[in-house]
Kinemage of the C-alpha trace (Angstrom):
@kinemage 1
@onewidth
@group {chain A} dominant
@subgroup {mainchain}
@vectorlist {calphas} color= white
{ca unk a 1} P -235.849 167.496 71.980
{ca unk a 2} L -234.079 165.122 74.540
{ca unk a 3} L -232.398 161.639 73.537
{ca unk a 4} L -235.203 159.835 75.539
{ca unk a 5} L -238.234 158.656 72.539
{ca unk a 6} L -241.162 160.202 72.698
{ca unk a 7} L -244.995 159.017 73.970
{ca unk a 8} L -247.690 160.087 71.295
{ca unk a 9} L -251.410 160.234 71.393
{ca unk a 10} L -253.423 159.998 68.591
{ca unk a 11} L -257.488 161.012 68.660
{ca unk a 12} L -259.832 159.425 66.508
{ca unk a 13} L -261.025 155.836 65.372
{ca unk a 14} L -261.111 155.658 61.530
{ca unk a 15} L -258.729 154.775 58.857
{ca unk a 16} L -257.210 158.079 59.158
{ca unk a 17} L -255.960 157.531 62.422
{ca unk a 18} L -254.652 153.903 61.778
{ca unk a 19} L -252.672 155.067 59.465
{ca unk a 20} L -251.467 158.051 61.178
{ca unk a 21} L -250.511 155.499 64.312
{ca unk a 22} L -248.975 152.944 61.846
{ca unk a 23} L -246.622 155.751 60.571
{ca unk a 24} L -246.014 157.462 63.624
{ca unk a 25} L -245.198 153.746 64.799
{ca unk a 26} L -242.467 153.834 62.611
{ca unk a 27} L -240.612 156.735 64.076
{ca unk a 28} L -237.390 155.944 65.470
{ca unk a 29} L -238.094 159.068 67.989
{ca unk a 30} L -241.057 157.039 69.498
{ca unk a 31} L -241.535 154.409 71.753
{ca unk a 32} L -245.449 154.425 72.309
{ca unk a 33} L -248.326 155.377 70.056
{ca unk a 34} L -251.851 155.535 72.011
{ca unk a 35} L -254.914 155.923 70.139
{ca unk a 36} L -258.327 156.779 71.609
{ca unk a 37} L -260.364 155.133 71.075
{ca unk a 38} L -259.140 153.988 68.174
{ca unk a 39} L -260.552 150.707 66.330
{ca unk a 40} L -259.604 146.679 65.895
{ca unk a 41} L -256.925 147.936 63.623
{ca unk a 42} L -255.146 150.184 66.220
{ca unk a 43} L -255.968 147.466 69.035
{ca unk a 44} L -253.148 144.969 67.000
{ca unk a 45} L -250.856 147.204 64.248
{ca unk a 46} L -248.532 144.286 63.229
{ca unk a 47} L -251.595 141.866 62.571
{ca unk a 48} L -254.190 144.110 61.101
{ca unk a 49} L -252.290 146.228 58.855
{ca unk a 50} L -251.452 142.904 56.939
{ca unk a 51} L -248.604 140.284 56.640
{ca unk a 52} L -246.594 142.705 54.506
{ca unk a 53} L -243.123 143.686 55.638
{ca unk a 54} L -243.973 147.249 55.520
{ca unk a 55} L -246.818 147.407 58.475
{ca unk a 56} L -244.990 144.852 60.396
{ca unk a 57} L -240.876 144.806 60.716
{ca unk a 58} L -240.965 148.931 60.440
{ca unk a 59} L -243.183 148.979 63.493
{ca unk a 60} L -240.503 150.135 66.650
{ca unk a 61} L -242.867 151.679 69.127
{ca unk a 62} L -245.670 149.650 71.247
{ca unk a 63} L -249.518 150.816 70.252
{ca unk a 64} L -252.620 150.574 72.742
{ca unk a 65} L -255.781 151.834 72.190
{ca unk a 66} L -257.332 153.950 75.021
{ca unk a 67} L -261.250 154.977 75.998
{ca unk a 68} L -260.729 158.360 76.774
{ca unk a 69} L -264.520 159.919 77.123
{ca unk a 70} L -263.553 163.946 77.712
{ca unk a 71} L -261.545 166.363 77.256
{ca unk a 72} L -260.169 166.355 80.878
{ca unk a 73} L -259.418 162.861 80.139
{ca unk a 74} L -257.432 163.391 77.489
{ca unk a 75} L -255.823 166.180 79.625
{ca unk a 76} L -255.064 163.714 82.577
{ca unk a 77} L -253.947 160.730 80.526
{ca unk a 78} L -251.255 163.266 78.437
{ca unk a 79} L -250.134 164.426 81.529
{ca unk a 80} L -249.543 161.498 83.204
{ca unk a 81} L -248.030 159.593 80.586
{ca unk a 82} L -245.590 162.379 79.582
{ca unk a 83} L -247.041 162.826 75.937
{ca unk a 84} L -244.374 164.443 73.754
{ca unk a 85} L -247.245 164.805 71.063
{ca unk a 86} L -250.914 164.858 70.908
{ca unk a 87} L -252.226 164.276 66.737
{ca unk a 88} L -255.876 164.968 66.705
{ca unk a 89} L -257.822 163.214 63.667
{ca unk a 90} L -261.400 164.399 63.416
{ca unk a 91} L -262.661 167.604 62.823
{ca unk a 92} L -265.103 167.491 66.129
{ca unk a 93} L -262.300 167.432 68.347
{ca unk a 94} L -260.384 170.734 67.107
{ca unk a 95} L -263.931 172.477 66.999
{ca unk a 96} L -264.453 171.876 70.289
{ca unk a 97} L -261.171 172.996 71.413
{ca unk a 98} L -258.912 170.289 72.171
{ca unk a 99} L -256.028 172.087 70.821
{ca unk a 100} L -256.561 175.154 72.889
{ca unk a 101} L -256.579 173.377 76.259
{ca unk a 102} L -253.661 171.193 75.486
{ca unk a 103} L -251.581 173.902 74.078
{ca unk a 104} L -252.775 175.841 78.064
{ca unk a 105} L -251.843 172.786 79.779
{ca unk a 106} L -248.312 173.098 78.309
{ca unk a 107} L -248.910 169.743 75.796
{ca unk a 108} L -247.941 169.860 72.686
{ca unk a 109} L -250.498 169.076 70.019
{ca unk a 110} L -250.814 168.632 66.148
{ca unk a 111} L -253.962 170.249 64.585
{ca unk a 112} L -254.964 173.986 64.842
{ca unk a 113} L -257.188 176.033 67.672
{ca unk a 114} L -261.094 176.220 67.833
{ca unk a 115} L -261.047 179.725 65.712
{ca unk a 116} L -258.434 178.706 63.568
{ca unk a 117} L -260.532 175.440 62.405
{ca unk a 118} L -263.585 177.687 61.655
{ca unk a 119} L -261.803 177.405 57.978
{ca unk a 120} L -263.699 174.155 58.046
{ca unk a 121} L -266.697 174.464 60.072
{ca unk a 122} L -267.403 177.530 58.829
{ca unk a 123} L -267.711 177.123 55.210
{ca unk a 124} L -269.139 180.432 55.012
{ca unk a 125} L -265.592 182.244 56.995
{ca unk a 126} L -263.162 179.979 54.278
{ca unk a 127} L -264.692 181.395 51.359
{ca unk a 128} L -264.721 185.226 52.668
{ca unk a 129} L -260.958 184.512 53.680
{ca unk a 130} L -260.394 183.595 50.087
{ca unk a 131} L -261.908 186.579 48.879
{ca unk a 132} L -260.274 188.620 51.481
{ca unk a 133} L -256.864 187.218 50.169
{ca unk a 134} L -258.089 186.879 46.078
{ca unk a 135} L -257.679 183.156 46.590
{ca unk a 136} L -259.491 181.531 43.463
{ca unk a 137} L -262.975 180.184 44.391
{ca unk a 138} L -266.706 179.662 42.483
{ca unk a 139} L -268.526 183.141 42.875
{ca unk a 140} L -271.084 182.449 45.957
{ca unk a 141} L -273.929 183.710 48.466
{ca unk a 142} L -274.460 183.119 52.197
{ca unk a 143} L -277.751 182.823 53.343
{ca unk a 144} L -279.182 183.388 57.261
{ca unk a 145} L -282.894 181.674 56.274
{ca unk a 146} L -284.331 179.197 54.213
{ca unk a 147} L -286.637 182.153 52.780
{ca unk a 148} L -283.245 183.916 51.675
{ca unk a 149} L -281.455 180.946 50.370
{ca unk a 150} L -284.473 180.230 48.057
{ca unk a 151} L -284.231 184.002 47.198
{ca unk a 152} L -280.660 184.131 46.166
{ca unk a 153} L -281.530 180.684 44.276
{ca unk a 154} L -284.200 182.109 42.337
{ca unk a 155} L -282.227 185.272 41.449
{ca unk a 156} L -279.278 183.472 40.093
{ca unk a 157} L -279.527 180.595 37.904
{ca unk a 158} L -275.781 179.830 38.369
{ca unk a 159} L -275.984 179.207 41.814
{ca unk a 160} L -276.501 174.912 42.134
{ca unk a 161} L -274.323 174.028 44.613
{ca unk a 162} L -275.789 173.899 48.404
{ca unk a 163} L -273.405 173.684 50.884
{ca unk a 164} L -274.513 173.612 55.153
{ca unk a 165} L -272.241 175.970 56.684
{ca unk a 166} L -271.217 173.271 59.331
{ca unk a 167} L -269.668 170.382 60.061
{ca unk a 168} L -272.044 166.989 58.328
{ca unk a 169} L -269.194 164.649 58.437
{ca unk a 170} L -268.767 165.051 54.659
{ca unk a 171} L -272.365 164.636 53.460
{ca unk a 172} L -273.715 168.574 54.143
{ca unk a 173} L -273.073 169.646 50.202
{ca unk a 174} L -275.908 169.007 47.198
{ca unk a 175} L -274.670 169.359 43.861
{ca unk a 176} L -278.016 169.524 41.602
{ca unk a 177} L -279.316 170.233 38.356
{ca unk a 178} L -282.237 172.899 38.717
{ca unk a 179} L -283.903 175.560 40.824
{ca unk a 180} L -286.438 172.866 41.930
{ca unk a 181} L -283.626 170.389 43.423
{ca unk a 182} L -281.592 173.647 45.028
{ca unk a 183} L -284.711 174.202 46.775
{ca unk a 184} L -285.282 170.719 48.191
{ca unk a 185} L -281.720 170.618 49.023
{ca unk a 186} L -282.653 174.053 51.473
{ca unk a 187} L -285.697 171.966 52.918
{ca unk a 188} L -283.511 168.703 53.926
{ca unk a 189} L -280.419 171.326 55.686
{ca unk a 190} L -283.158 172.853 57.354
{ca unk a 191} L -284.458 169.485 58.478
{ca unk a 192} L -281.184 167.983 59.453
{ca unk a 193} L -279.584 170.861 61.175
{ca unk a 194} L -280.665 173.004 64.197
{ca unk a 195} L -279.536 175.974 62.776
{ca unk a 196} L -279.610 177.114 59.531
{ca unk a 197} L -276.793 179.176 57.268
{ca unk a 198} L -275.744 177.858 54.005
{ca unk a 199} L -273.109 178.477 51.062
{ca unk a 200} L -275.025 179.154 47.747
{ca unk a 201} L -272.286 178.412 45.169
{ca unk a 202} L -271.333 178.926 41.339
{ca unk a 203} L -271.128 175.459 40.150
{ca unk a 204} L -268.461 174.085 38.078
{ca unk a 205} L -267.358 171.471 36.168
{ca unk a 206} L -263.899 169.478 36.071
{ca unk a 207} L -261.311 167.320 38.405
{ca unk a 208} L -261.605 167.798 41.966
{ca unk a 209} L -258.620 167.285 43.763
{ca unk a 210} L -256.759 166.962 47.324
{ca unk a 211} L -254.315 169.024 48.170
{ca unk a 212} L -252.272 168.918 51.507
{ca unk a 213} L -249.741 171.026 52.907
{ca unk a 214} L -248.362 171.024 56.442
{ca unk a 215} L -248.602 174.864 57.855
{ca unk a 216} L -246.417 175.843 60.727
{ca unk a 217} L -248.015 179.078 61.378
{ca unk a 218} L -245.621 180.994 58.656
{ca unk a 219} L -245.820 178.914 55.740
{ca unk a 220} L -247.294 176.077 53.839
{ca unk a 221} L -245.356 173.297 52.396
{ca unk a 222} L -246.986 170.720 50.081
{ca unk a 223} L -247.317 167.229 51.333
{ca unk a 224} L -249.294 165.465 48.631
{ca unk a 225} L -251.732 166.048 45.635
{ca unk a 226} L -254.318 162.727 45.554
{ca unk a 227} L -257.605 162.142 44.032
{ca unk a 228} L -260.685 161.140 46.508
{ca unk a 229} L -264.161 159.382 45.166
{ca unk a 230} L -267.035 160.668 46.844
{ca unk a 231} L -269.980 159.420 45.064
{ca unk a 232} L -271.158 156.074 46.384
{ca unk a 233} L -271.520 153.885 43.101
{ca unk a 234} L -269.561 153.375 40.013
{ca unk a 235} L -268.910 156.312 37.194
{ca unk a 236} L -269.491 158.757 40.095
{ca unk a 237} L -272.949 158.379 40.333
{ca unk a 238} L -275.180 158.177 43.404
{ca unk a 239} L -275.216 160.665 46.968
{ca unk a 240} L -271.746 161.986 47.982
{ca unk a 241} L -270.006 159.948 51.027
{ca unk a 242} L -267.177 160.933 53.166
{ca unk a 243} L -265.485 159.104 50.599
{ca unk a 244} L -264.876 155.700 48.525
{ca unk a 245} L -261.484 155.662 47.837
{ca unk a 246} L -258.216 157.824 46.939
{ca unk a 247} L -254.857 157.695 45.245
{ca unk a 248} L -251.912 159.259 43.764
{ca unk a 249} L -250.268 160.561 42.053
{ca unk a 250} L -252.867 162.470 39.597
{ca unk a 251} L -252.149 162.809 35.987
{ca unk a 252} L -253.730 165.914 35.911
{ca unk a 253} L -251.243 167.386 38.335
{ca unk a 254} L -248.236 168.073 36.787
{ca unk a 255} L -245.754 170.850 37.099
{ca unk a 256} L -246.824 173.398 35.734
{ca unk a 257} L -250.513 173.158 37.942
{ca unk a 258} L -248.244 172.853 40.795
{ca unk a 259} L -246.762 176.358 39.998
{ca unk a 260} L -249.985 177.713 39.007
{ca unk a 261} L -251.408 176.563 42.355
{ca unk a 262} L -248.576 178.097 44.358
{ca unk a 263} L -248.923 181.321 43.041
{ca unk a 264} L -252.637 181.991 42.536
{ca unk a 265} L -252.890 180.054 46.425
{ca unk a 266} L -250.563 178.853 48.754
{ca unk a 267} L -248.282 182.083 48.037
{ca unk a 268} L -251.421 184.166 49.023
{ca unk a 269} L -252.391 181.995 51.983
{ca unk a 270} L -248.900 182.293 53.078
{ca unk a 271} L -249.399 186.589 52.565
{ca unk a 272} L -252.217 186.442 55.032
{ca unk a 273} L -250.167 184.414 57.466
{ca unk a 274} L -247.305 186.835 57.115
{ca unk a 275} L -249.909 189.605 57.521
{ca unk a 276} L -251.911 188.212 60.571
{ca unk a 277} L -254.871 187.832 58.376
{ca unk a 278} L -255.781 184.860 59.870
{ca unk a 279} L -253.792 182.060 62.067
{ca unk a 280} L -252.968 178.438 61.481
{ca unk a 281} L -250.822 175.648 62.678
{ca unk a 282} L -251.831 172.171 61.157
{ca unk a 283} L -252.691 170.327 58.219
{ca unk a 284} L -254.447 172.416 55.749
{ca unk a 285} L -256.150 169.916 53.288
{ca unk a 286} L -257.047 172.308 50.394
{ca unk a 287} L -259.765 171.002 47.581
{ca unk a 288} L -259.071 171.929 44.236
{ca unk a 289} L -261.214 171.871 41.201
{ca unk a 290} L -259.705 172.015 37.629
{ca unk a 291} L -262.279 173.657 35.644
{ca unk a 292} L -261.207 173.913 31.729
{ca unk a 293} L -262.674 177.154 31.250
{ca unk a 294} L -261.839 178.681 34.769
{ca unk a 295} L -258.736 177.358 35.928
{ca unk a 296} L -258.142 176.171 39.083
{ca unk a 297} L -260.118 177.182 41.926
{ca unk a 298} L -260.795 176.090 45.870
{ca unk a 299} L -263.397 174.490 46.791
{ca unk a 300} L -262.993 174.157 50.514
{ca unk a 301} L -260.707 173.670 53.178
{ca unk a 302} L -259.952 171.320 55.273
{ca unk a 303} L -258.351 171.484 58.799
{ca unk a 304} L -256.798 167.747 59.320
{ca unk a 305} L -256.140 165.144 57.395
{ca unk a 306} L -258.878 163.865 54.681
{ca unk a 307} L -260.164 160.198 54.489
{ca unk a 308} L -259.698 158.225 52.736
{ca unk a 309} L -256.354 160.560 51.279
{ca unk a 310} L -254.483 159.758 54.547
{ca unk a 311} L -254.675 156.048 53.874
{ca unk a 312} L -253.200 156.567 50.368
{ca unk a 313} L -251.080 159.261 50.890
{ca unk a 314} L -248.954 157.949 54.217
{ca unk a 315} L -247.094 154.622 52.775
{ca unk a 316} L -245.580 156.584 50.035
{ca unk a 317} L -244.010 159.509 53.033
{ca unk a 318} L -240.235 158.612 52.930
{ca unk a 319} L -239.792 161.037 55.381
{ca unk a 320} L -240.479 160.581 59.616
{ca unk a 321} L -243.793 161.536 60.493
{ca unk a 322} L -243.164 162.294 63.690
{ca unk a 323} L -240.700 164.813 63.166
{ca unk a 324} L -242.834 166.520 60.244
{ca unk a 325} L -245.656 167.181 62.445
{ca unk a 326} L -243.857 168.226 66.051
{ca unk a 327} L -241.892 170.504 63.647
{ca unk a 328} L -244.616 171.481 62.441
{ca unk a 329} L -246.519 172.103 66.149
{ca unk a 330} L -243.380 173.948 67.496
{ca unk a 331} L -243.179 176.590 64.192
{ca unk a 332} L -240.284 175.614 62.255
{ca unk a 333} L -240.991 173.889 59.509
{ca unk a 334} L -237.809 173.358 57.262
{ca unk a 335} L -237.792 175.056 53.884
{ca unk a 336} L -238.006 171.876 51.341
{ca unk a 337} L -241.483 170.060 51.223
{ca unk a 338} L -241.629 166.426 52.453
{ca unk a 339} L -240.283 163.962 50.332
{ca unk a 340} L -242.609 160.824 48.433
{ca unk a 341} L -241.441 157.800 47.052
{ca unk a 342} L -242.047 158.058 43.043
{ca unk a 343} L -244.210 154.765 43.290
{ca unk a 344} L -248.423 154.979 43.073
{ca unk a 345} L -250.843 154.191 45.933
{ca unk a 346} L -254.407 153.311 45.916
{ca unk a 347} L -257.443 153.385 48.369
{ca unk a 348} L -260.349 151.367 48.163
{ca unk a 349} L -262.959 151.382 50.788
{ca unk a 350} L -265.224 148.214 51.658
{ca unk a 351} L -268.201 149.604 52.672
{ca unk a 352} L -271.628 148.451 54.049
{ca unk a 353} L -274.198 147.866 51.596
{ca unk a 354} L -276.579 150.592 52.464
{ca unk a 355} L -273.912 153.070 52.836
{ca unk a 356} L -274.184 156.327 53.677
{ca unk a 357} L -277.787 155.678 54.531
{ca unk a 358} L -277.059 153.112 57.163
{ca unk a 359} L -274.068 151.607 59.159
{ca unk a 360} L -273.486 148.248 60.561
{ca unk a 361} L -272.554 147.529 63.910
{ca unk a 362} L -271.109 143.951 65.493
{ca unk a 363} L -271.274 141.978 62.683
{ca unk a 364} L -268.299 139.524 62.547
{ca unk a 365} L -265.654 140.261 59.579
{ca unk a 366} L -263.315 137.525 57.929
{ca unk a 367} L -260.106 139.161 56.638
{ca unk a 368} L -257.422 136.766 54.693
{ca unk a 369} L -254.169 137.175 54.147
{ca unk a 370} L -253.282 140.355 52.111
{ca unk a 371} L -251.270 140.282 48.576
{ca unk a 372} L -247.212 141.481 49.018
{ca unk a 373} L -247.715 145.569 49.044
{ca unk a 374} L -250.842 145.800 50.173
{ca unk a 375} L -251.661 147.795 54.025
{ca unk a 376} L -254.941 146.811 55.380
{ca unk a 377} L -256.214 149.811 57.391
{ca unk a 378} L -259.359 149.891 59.633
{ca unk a 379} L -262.117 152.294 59.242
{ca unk a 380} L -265.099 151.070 60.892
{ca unk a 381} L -263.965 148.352 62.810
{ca unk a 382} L -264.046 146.849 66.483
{ca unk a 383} L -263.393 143.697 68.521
{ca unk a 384} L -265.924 142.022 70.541
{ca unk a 385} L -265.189 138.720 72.383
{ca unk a 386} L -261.899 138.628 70.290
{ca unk a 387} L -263.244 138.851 66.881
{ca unk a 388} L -262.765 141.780 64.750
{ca unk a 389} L -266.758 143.288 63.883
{ca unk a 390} L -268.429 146.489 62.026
{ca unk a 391} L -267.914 149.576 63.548
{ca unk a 392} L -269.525 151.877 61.068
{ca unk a 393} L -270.599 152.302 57.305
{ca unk a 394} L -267.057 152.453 55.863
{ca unk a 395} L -265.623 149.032 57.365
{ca unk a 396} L -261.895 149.011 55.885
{ca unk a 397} L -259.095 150.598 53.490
{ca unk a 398} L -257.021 148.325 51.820
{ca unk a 399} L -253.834 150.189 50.479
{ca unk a 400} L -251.572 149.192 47.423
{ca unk a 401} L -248.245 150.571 46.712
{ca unk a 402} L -246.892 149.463 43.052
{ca unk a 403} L -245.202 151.015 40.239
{ca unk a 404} L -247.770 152.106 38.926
{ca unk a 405} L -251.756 153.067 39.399
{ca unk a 406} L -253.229 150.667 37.520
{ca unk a 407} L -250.826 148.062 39.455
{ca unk a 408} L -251.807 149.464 42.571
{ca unk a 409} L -255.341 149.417 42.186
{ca unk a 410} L -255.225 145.751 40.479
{ca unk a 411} L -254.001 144.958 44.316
{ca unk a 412} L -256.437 146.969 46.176
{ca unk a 413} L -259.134 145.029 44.002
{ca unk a 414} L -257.285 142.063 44.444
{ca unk a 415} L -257.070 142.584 48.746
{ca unk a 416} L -260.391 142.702 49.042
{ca unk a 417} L -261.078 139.601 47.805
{ca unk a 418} L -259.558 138.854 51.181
{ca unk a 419} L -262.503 140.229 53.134
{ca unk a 420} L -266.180 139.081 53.844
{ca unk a 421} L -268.725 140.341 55.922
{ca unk a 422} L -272.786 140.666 54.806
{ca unk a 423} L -273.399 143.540 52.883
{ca unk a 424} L -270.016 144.209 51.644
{ca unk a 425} L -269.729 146.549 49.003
{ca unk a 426} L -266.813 148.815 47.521
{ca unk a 427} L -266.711 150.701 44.069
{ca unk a 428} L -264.443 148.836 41.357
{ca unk a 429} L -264.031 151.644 39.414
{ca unk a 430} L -261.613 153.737 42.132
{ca unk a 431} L -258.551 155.625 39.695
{ca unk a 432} L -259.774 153.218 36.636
{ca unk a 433} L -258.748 156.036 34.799
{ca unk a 434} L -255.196 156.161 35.585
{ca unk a 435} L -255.177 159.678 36.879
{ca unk a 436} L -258.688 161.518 36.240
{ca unk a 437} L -262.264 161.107 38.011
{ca unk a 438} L -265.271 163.234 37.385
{ca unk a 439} L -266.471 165.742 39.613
{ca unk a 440} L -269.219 168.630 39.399
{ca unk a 441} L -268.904 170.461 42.370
């Protein structure tokens, strides 16, 4: 790398990629950040992010947020610019190959190819990998047809968890009781999708977890272990979301899951790496569940960063971001994991009120000043005629770093007392209990 700092471009407009620009931002490598399109958030870092020192004095490169419409804009704008490093956000992107024609064009780029993020679109391809490699998962079926999927369902009682095969921005998986709910869950995938293939799966019972690790194409090292909230309403009730809120560190993950978890997976991803099982560069987000009686298994991967875990996760990286993840692009990925400061962080998302069902869209938002510690980060946000308006169904992520969890999410509570727009809503109840959420997945 040459002495001159470095251009990046960042894809995506939720809280994700705020908070990926706002650390990247930080870099003392970089002198620009560009996010497209980004959101209100992105448009202004230093004001947005809050009056704490953190978002603001730390900030040494200049942000702009950019309307790039295709992929030969994106193409023509990293040329031109000289782009050191493209970080892509949302899963849409990397399936439609973003990766692949920046990496032709000579750019580099954070995120994996189009076959190598079939982990995640395909739910069906991640679990056969994990069999393939005797990764820990809930025993499962995949099914071509409705009339098969209601077969397999009828055969085997275990089998409660519906999962589309595709991408459904977080909402494509029914957890249910009995035969008769599996089966509607068949009829609404087949009414929502074009195409139909599903993942009939064990279900079990326990913590579910976030795990992720940076992969430079030989080996995974551990970023982070946090704890999302899916379910819409309080005590985990109500239809899963792309999520409510996050934090860490989990109680339940101590050191001797982390070993367990390195053997039983990452060591065996890492053995079908070594053995060109499969290829990946990226972020592998890996989702855990704790089951008493089973152990740890995977759920599902992940092939960028989660959200809301980015929010949480990113003010507690003591290391440069920037450097992890062109490291990380370029294969050579140093041996120790990144480092985290031993403080807490929590996530809570202000939502619309008829979230997931329905979004909200230029509706003017009043945001105060935000307590010492806390990072406001936009999710679904915009500016029209100078004011900052909804964008979406989850509106913004305030972020509190404190000694501990419960400290940290008294000031995530406490931030959003700072906001107003009709409708809002958010979940009081994110990491209430210090450490452990339900999950039956």
């Amino acid at each position: 790398m040459n002495s001159a700092k470095a251009g990046v471009l960042v894809l995506g407009s939720g809280g994700r990629e705020h908070a990926l620009a706002w650390k990247l931002a930080q870099s003392p490598q970089v002198s620009h950040v560009w996010v497209s399109p980004g959101n209100a958030g992105t448009a202004d870092l230093n004001r947005s992010a809050g009056s704490n020192k953190s978002a603001g004095s730390n900030k040494s490169a200049q942000l702009a947020n950019l309307q790039l419409q295709s992929h030969d804009e994106i193409l023509a704008f990293a040329k031109n610019n000289t782009i050191d490093l493209v970080v892509v956000g949302p899963e849409g992107y990397l399936k439609d190959g973003i990766v692949d024609k920046l990496n032709a064009a000579g750019i580099l780029a954070f995120g994996p190819t189009a076959e190598e993020s079939r982990l995640e679109w395909s739910k069906a391809h991640a679990k056969e990998l994990m069999l393939q490699l005797s990764v820990p998962t809930a025993a499962f079926k995949v099914a071509e047809s409705p009339e098969q999927a209601i077969e397999f369902l009828e055969k085997d009682e275990r089998l409660r968890v519906v999962k589309y095969d595709g991408l459904a921005a977080g909402k494509g998986v029914f957890v249910v009781e009995s035969l008769a709910e599996a089966i509607d869950a068949v009829h609404e995938i087949k009414k929502g999708q074009k195409d139909f293939k599903v993942v009939l799966e064990e279900k079990l019972f326990g913590e579910e977890l976030s795990l992720f690790c940076l992969c430079d194409g030989k080996k995974l090292l551990p970023l982070a272990v946090s704890q999302d909230h899916k379910r819409r309403f309080e005590g985990d009730l109500g239809p899963n979301t792309g999520g409510m809120g996050a934090y860490l560190p989990v109680a339940a993950y101590d050191q001797n899951l982390a070993d367990i978890v390195q053997e039983r997976i990452i060591a065996r991803l890492e053995q079908g790496l070594r053995h060109g099982v499969y290829t990946f560069k990226g972020l592998l987000f890996i989702g855990l569940l704790l089951d008493a009686e089973k152990g740890v298994n995977v759920l599902e991967f992940n092939t960028r960063f989660g959200d809301p875990e980015t929010e949480a996760v990113l003010p507690l990286l003591q290391d440069d971001l920037y450097v992890l993840l062109r490291a990380c692009a370029e294969g050579r990925l140093a041996e120790e994991p990144p480092r985290l400061s031993n403080k807490a962080s929590v996530t809570v998302i202000a939502v619309t009120e008829n979230y997931p069902a329905q979004s909200s869209y230029g509706v003017p938002i009043k945001i105060g000043t935000m307590p010492e510690g806390v990072t406001l980060f936009h999710c679904g946000t915009a500016i029209k005629d100078g004011v900052v308006v909804t964008n979406g169904g989850r509106i913004l992520a305030p972020t509190a770093v404190a000694d501990s969890v419960q400290e940290a999410r008294a000031l995530a509570l406490a931030a959003l007392k700072e906001i107003d727009f009709p409708g809002l809503s958010y979940r009081t109840d994110i990491a209430k209990r210090g450490g452990l959420c339900r999950s039956n997945s």
